[in-house]
C-alpha positions as CSV (number, residue, x, y, z in Angstrom):
1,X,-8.4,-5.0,4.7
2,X,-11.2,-3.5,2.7
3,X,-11.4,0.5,2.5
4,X,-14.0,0.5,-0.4
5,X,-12.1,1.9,-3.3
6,X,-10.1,4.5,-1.5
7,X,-6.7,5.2,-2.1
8,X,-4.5,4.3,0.9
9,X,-0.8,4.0,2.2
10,X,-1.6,3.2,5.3
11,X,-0.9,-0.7,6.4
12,X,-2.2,-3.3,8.2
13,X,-1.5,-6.6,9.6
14,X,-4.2,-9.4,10.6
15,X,-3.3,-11.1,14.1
16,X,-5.1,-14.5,12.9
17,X,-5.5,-15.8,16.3
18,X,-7.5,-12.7,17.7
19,X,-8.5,-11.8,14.1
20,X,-7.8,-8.6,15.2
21,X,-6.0,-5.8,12.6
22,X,-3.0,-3.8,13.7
23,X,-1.9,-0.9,11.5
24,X,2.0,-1.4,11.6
25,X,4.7,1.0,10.0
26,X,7.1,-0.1,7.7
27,X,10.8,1.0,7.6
28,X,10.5,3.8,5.0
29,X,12.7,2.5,1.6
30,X,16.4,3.0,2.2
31,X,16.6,5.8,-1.1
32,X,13.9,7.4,-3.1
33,X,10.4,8.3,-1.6
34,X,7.7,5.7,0.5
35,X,4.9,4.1,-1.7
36,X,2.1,6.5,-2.4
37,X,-1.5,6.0,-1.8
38,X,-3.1,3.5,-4.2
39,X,-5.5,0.7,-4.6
40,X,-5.4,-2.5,-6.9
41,X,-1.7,-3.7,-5.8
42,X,0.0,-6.9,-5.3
43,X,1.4,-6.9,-2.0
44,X,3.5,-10.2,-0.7
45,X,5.8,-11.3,2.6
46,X,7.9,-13.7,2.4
47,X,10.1,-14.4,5.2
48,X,11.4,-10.5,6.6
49,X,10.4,-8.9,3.4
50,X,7.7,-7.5,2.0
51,X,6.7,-6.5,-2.0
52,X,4.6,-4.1,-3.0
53,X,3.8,-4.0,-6.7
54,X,1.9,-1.7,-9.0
55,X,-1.6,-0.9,-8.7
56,X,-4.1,2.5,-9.4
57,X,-3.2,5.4,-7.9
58,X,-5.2,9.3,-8.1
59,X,-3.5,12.1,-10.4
60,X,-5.3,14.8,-9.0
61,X,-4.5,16.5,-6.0
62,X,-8.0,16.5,-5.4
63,X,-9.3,13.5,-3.7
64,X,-13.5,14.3,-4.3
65,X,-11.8,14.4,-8.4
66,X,-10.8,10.7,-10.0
67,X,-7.8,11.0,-12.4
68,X,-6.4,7.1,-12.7
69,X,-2.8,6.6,-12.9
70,X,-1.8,2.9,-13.3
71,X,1.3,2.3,-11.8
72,X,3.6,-0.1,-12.3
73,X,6.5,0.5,-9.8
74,X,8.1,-2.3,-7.1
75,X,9.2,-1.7,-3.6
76,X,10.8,-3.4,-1.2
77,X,10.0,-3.1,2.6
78,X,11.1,-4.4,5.5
C-alpha cells in the first residue's frame, strides 16, 4: 500500500478476491519494543510468519523536519 513517502507502522493486508485492504494488527514482539514507523523496508510472510527488515526511519521528533535514519534491524511477527 502506497502512503507517498510517509513514515508508517501501521499494516495492511490485500484481500485479493475483493481487492479490498484491511489494516490488521500484529501480535506485538514477545520482548523488546514493536517496529517503529519507517518506509523503504522488506517485509515477507511465509507460512504464519512474517519478517520485517530494515528500511528509513525519521530521527526527529518532528514529523514536518526530515532527519534519515537507516535502519537495519529484523523482526519477527506473527
Amino acid at each position: 500500500m502506497v502512503e507517498y513517502g510517509r513514515y508508517s507502522n501501521e499494516l495492511y493486508e490485500l484481500q485479493a478476491s475483493r481487492w479490498l485492504w484491511k489494516k490488521v494488527k500484529p501480535h506485538p514482539p514477545p520482548s523488546g519494543l514493536p517496529p517503529c514507523p519507517r518506509l523503504g523496508h522488506s517485509f515477507s510472510l511465509y507460512g504464519n510468519k512474517c519478517y520485517l527488515f530494515g528500511g528509513l526511519a525519521n530521527e526527529s521528533e518532528d514529523s514536518n523536519n526530515n532527519v534519515p535514519r537507516y535502519l537495519n534491524d529484523f523482526y519477527e511477527l506473527e
